[in-house]
Structures are given as structure tokens and as C-alpha cells.
C-alpha positions as protocol buffer text, in pm:
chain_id: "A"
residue {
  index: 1
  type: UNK
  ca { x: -1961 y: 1221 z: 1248 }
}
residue {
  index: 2
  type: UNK
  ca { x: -1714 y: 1002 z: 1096 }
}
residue {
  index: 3
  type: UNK
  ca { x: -1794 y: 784 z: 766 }
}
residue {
  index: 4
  type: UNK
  ca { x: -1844 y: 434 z: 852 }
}
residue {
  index: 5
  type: UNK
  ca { x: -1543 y: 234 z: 683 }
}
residue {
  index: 6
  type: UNK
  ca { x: -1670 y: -120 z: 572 }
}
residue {
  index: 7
  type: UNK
  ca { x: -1377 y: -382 z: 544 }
}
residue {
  index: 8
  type: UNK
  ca { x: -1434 y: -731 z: 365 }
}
residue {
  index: 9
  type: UNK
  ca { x: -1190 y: -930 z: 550 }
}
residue {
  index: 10
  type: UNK
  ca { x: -1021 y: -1217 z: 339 }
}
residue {
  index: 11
  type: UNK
  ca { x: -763 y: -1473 z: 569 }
}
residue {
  index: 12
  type: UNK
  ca { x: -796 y: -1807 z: 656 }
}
residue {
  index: 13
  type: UNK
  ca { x: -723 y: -1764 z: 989 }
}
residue {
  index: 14
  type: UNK
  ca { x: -1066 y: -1751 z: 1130 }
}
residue {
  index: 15
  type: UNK
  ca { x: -908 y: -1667 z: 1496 }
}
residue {
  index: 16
  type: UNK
  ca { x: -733 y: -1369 z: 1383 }
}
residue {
  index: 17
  type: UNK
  ca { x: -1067 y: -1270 z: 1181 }
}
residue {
  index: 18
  type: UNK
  ca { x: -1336 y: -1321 z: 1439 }
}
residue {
  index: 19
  type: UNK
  ca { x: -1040 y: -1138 z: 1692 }
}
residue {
  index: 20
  type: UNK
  ca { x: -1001 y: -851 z: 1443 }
}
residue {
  index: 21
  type: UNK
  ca { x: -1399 y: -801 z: 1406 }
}
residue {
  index: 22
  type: UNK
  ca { x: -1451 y: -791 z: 1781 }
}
residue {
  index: 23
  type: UNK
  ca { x: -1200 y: -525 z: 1824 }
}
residue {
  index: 24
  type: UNK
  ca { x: -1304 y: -309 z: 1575 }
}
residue {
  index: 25
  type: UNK
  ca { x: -1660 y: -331 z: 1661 }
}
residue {
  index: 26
  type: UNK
  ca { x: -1580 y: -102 z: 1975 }
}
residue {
  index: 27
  type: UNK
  ca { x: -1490 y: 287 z: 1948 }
}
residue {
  index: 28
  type: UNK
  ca { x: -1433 y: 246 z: 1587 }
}
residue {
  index: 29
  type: UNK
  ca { x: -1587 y: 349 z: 1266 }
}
residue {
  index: 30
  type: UNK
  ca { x: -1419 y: 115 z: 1081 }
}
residue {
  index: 31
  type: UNK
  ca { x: -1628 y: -253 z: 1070 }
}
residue {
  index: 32
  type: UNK
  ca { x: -1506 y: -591 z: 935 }
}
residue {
  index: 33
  type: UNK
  ca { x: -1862 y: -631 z: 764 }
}
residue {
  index: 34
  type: UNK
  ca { x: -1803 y: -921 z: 533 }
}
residue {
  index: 35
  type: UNK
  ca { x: -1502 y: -1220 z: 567 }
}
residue {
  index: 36
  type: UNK
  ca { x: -1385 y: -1496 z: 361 }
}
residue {
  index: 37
  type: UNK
  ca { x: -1150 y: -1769 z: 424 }
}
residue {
  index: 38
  type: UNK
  ca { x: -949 y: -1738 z: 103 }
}
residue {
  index: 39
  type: UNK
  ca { x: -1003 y: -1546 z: -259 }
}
residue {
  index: 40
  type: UNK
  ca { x: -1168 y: -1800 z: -409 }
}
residue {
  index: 41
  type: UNK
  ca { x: -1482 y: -1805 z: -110 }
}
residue {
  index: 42
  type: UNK
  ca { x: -1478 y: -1416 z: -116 }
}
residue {
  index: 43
  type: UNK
  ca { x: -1578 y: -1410 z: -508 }
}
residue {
  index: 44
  type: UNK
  ca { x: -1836 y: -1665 z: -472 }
}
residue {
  index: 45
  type: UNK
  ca { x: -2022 y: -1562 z: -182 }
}
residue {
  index: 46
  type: UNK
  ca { x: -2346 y: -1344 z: -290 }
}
residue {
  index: 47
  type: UNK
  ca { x: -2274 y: -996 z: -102 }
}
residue {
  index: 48
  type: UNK
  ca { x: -2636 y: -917 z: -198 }
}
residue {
  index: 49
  type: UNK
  ca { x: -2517 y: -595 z: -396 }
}
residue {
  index: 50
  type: UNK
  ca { x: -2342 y: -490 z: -104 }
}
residue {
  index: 51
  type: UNK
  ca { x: -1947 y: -305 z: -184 }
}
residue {
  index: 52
  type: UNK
  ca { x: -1652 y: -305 z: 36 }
}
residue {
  index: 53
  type: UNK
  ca { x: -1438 y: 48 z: 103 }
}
residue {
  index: 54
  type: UNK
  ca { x: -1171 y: -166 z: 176 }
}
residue {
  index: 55
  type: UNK
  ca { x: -1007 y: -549 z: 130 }
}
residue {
  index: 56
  type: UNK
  ca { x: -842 y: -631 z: 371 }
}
residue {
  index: 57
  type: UNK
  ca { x: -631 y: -930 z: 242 }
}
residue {
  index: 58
  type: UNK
  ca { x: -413 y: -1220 z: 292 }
}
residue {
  index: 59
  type: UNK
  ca { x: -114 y: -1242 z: 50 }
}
residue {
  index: 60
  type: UNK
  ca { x: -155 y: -1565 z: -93 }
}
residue {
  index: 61
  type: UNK
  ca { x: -89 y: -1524 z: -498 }
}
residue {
  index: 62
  type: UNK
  ca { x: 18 y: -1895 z: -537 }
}
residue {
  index: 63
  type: UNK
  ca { x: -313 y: -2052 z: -541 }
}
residue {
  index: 64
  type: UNK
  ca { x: -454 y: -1846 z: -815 }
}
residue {
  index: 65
  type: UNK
  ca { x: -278 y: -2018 z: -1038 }
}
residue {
  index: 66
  type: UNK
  ca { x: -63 y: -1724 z: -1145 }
}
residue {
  index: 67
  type: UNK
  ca { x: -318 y: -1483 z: -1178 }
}
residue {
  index: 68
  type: UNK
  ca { x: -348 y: -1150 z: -1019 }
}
residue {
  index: 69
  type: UNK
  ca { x: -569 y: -1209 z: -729 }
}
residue {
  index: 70
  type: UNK
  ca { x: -591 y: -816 z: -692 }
}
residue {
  index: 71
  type: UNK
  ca { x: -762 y: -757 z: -1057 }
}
residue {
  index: 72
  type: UNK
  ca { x: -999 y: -1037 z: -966 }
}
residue {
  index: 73
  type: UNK
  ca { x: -1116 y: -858 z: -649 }
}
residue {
  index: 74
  type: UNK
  ca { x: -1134 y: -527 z: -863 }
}
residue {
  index: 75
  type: UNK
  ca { x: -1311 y: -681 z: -1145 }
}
residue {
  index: 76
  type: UNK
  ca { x: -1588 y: -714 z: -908 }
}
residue {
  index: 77
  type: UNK
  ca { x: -1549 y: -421 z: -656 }
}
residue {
  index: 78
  type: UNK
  ca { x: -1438 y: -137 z: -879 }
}
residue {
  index: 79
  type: UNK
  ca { x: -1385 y: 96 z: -593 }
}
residue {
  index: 80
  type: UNK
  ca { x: -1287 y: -98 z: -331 }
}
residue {
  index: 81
  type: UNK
  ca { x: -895 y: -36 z: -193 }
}
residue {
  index: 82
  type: UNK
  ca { x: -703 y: -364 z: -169 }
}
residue {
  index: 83
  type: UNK
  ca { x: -466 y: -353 z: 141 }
}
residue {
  index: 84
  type: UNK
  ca { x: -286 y: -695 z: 195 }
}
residue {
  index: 85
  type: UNK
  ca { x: -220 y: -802 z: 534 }
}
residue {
  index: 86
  type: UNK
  ca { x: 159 y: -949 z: 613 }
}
residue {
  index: 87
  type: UNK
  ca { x: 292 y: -1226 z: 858 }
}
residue {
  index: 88
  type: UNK
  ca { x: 618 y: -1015 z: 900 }
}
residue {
  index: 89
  type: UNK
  ca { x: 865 y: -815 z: 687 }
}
residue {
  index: 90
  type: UNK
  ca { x: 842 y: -997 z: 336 }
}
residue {
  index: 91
  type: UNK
  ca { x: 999 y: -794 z: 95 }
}
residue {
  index: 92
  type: UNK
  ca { x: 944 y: -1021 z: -239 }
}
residue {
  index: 93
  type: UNK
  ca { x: 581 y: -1054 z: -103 }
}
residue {
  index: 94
  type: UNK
  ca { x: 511 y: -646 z: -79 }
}
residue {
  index: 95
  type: UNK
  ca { x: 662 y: -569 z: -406 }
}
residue {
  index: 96
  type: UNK
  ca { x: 425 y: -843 z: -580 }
}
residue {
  index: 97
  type: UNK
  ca { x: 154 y: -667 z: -384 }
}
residue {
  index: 98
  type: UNK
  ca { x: 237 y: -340 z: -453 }
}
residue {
  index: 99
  type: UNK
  ca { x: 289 y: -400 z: -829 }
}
residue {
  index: 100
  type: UNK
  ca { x: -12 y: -596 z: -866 }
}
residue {
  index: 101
  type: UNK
  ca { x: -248 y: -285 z: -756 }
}
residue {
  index: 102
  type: UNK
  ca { x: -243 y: -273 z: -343 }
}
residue {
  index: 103
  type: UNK
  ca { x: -281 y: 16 z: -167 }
}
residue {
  index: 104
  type: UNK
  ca { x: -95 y: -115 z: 81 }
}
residue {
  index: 105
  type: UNK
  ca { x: 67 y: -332 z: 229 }
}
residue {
  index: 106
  type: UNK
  ca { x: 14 y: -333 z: 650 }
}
residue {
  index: 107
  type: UNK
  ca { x: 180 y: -620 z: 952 }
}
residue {
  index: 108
  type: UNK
  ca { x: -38 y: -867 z: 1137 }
}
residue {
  index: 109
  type: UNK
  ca { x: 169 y: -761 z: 1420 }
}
residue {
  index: 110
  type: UNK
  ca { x: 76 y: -360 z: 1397 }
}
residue {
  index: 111
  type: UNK
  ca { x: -109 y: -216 z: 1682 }
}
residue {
  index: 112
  type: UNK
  ca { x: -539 y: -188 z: 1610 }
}
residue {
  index: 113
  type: UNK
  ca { x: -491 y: 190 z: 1649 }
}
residue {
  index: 114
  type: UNK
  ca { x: -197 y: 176 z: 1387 }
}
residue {
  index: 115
  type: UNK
  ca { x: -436 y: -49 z: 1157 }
}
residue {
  index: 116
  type: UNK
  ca { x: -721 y: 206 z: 1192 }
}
residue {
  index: 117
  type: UNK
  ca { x: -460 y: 501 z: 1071 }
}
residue {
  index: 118
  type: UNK
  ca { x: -375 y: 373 z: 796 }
}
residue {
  index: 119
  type: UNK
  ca { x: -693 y: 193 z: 631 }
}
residue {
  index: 120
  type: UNK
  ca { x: -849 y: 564 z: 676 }
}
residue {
  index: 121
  type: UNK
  ca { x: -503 y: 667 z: 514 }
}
residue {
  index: 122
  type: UNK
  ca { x: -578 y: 410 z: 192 }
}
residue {
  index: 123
  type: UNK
  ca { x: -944 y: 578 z: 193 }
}
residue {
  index: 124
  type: UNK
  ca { x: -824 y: 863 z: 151 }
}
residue {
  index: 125
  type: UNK
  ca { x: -607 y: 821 z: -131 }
}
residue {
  index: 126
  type: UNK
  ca { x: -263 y: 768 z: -2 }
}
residue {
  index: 127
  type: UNK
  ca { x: -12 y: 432 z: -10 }
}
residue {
  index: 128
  type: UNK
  ca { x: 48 y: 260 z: 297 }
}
residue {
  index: 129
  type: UNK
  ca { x: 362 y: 27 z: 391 }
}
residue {
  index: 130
  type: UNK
  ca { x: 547 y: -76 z: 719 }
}
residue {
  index: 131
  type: UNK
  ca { x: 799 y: 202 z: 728 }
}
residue {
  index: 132
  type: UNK
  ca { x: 1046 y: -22 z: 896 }
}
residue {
  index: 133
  type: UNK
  ca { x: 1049 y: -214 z: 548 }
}
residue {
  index: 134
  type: UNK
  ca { x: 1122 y: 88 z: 371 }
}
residue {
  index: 135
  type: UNK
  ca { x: 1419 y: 109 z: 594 }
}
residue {
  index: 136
  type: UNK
  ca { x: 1506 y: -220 z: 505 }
}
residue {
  index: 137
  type: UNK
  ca { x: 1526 y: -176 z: 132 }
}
residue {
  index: 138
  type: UNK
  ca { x: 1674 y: 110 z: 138 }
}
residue {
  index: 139
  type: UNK
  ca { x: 1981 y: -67 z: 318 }
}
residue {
  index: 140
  type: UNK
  ca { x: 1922 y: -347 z: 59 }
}
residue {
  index: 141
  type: UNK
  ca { x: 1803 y: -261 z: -287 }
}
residue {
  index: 142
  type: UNK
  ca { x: 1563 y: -494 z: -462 }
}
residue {
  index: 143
  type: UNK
  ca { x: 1688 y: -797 z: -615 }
}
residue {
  index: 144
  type: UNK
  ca { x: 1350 y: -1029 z: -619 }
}
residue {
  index: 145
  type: UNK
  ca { x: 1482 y: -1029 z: -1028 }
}
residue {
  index: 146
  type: UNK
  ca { x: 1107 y: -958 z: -1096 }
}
residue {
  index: 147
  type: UNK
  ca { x: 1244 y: -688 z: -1340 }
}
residue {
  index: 148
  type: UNK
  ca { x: 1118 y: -342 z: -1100 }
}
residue {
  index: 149
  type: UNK
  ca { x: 1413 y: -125 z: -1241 }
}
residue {
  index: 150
  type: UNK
  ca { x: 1274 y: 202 z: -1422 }
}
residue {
  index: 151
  type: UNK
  ca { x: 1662 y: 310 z: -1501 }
}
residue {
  index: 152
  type: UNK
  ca { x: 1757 y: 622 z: -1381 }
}
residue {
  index: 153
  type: UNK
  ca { x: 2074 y: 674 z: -1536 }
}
residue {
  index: 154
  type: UNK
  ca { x: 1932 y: 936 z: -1766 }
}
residue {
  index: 155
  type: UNK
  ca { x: 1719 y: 1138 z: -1594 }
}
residue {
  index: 156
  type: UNK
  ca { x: 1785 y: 1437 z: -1392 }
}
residue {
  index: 157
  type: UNK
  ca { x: 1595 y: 1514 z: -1063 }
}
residue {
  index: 158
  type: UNK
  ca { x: 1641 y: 1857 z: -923 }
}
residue {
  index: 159
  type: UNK
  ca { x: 1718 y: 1855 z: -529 }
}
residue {
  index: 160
  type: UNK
  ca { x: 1336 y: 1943 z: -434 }
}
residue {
  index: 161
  type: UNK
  ca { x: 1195 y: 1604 z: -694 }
}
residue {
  index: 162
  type: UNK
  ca { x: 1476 y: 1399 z: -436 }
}
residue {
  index: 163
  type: UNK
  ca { x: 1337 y: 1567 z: -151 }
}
residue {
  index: 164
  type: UNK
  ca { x: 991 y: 1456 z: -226 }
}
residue {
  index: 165
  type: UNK
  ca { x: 1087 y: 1131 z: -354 }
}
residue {
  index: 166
  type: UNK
  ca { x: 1261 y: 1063 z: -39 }
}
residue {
  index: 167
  type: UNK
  ca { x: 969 y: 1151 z: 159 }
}
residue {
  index: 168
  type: UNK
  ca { x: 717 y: 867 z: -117 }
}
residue {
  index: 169
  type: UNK
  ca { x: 958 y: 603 z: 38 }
}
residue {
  index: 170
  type: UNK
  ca { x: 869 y: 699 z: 388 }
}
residue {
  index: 171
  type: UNK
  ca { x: 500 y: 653 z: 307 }
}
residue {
  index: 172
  type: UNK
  ca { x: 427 y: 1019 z: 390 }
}
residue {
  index: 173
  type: UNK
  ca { x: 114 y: 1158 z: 317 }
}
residue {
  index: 174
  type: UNK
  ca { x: 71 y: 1442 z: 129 }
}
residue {
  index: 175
  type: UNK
  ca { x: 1 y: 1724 z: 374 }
}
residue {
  index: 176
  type: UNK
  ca { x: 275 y: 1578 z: 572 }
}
residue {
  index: 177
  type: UNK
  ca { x: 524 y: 1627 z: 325 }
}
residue {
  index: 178
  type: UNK
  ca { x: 377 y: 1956 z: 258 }
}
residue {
  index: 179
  type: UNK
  ca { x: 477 y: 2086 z: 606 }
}
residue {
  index: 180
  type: UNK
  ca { x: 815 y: 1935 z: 623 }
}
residue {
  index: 181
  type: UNK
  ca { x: 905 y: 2126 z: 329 }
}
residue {
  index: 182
  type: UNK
  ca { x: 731 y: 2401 z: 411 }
}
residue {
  index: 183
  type: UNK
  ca { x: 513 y: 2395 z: 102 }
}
residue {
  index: 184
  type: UNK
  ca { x: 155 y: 2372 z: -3 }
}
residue {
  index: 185
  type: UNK
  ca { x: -19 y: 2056 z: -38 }
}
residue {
  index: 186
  type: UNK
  ca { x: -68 y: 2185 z: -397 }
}
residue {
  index: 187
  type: UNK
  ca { x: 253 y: 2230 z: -500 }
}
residue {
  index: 188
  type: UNK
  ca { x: 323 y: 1875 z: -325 }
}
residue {
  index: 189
  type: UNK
  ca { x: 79 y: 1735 z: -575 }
}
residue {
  index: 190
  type: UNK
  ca { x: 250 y: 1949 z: -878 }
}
residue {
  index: 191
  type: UNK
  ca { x: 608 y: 1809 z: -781 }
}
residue {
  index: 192
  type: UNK
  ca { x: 467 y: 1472 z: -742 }
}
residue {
  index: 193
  type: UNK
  ca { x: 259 y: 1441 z: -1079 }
}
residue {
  index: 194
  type: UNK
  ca { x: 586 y: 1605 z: -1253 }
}
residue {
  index: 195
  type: UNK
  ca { x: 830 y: 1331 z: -1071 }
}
residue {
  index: 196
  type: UNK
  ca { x: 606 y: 1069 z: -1160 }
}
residue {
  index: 197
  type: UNK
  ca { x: 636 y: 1157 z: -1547 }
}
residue {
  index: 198
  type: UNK
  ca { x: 983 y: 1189 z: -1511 }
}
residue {
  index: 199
  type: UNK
  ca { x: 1040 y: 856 z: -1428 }
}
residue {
  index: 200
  type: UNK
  ca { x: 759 y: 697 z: -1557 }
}
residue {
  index: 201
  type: UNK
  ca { x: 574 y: 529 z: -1290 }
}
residue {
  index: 202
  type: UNK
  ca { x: 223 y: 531 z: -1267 }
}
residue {
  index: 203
  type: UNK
  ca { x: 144 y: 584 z: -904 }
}
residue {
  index: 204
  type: UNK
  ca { x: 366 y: 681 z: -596 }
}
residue {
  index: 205
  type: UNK
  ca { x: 403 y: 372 z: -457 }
}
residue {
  index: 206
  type: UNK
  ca { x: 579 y: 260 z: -766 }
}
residue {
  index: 207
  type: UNK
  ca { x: 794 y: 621 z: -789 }
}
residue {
  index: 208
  type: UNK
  ca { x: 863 y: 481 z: -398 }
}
residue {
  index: 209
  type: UNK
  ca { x: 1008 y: 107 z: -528 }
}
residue {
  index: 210
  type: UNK
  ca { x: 1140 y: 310 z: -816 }
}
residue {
  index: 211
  type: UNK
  ca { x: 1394 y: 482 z: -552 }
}
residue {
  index: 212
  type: UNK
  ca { x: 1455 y: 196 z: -358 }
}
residue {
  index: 213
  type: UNK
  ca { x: 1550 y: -11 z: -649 }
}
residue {
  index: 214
  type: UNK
  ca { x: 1770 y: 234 z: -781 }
}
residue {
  index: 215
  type: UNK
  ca { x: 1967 y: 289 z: -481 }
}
residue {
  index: 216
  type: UNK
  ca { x: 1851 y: 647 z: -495 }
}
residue {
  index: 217
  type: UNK
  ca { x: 1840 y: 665 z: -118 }
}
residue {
  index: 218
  type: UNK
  ca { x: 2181 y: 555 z: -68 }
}
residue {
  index: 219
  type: UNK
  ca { x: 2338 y: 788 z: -342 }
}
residue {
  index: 220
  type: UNK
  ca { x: 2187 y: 1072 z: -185 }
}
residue {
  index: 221
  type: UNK
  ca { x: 2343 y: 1007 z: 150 }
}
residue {
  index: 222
  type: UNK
  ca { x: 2679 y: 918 z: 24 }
}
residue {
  index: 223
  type: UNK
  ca { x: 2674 y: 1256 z: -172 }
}
């Protein structure tokens, strides 16, 4: 039997909420069990002890008066995954997301069996974002001047660290990447934790902006 995946929903669109329960409610172990209409009604309402598995959230930094609306969800549900949910491709909007702690970053406009995927994807430890997006920045390297750059220009990736950075920007999962490259899911994690010191990010979503920033991706094919 599946575990039961518990969402706290956070939008103020109270169609698309009420829509979004209904539709998970059949077939699916994944539940919208708690909503709010923005951040601010989602840390005052009295849960009752109960804990989210996942946020599933509304982008909407500017009314927190600059503060990280991500920490504050944390700061109360420690465990929770914070996935916020996109009107369309926003590229200034998912690297604020990203860099502020999401797990992901997912389109209103995704099919409900694409949604289910990949919130039991952010369970289960991996990044999620639209891979058409990734496409995009790869075409058009980051320039939101929110200062994302990690420099590259002095460190040396072997051909394997490139292959398995390239495959971070395509949101692959771990055992995916393992059978693309015809390697264990252990040395996937080895090559992964070593690339991430390399270039010091902390996660692999940020080793993922890291490339696109750099203009790794479109080195690599001009080579």
C-alpha cells in the first residue's frame, strides 16, 4: 500500500484549490488535507499538531515584506517539502524559489498525473522543475542580477562530473541518471556529493542553476 501524501495547499485562488482537492481525492494517495488563501492565513490557522509532507505553494514573496516566505513555513513545519506552484514559465520567479529553499518548482498548467509524479519525486528526496524551463535557460543564461554566479573559471570538471551535471539540469532523478550512464545509483551519489564540493553549492538544484548560469551547457555543445 502506498503512503498517504498530505499536501497543505497555500493559493488564493480558491477555484483552483477546491478543483485541485476534488481531483486528488479520487485514485490518489496524495490528499490536499489543509489550504490557505495566502502565507500569512496558513501560519495562523491552528493545524491542531497536525504536519504537512508537502506545501504546495503560491509564489508570492512580495507581500512578506522581503522576507523568505519559505523559512517561515519551515520554521514551523521542519520536515515539510516546499514546492511552489507557477502561473507559467517565470524564470526570475523559480530561481528566487529555488534559492530560497523549494524543492521545486511545478506549472499550474501540468497535467494531475504529472503533479502526482513529481510531489512523490520531492518526497522522496529529489528537485523538481518544468524541464521545458531548463531548456529555456540553457538557451538564455541567467541574468535576474540576483548575484547566482558560483565562477567556474577555475575549476576543472572531468567529462563524467559534466555528464552528471548535465543530467541535474534536466531534473533527473538519481536512478535515472544511474541507468543512462550505465552506473550505480551509488556511484551517482559519489559523483554528485564530489561535484557539489567542487563547485560549492549546497544542494543539486543549486549545482543545476550553477550550470545554467555559467553557460556550462552551451560550452559543452559548442566543444
Amino acid at each position: 500500500m502506498e503512503q498517504r501524501v498530505e499536501l497543505l495547499l497555500i493559493d488564493r485562488n480558491r477555484l483552483l484549490r477546491e478543483g485541485l482537492k476534488r481531483m486528488l481525492s479520487s485514485g490518489s494517495n496524495v490528499s490536499v488535507s489543509q489550504e490557505a488563501n495566502d502565507l500569512v492565513d496558513a501560519l495562523q490557522q491552528d493545524y491542531e499538531g497536525w504536519s504537512p509532507d508537502i506545501i504546495l505553494m503560491e509564489w508570492a514573496g512580495t507581500e512578506t515584506g522581503g522576507s523568505n516566505p519559505i523559512s517561515q513555513l519551515l520554521e514551523r513545519w521542519s520536515n515539510a517539502k516546499v514546492v511552489v506552484f507557477g502561473d507559467a514559465l517565470n524564470k526570475p520567479e523559480m530561481v528566487m524559489a529555488l534559492r530560497a529553499g523549494a524543492n521545486g518548482y511545478l506549472l499550474k498548467s501540468m497535467s494531475l498525473d504529472a503533479l502526482i509524479h513529481s510531489l512523490r519525486l520531492v518526497l522522496a528526496g529529489e528537485v523538481v522543475f518544468p524541464t521545458q524551463l531548463a531548456a529555456h535557460l540553457i538557451k538564455e543564461p541567467l541574468s535576474t542580477g540576483a548575484n547566482l554566479s558560483l565562477s567556474h573559471l577555475d575549476i576543472d570538471l572531468s567529462p563524467r562530473e559534466i555528464q552528471i551535471l548535465r543530467c541535474l539540469v534536466a531534473g533527473q532523478a538519481n536512478k535515472v541518471i544511474a541507468r543512462e550512464l550505465n552506473i550505480t545509483e551509488g556511484t551517482v551519489k559519489v559523483h554528485i556529493k564530489r561535484l557539489l564540493k567542487k563547485i560549492n553549492a549546497r544542494n543539486r538544484t543549486q549545482a543545476a542553476i550553477w550550470a545554467l548560469n555559467s553557460g556550462l551547457q552551451q560550452q559543452q555543445a559548442a566543444s
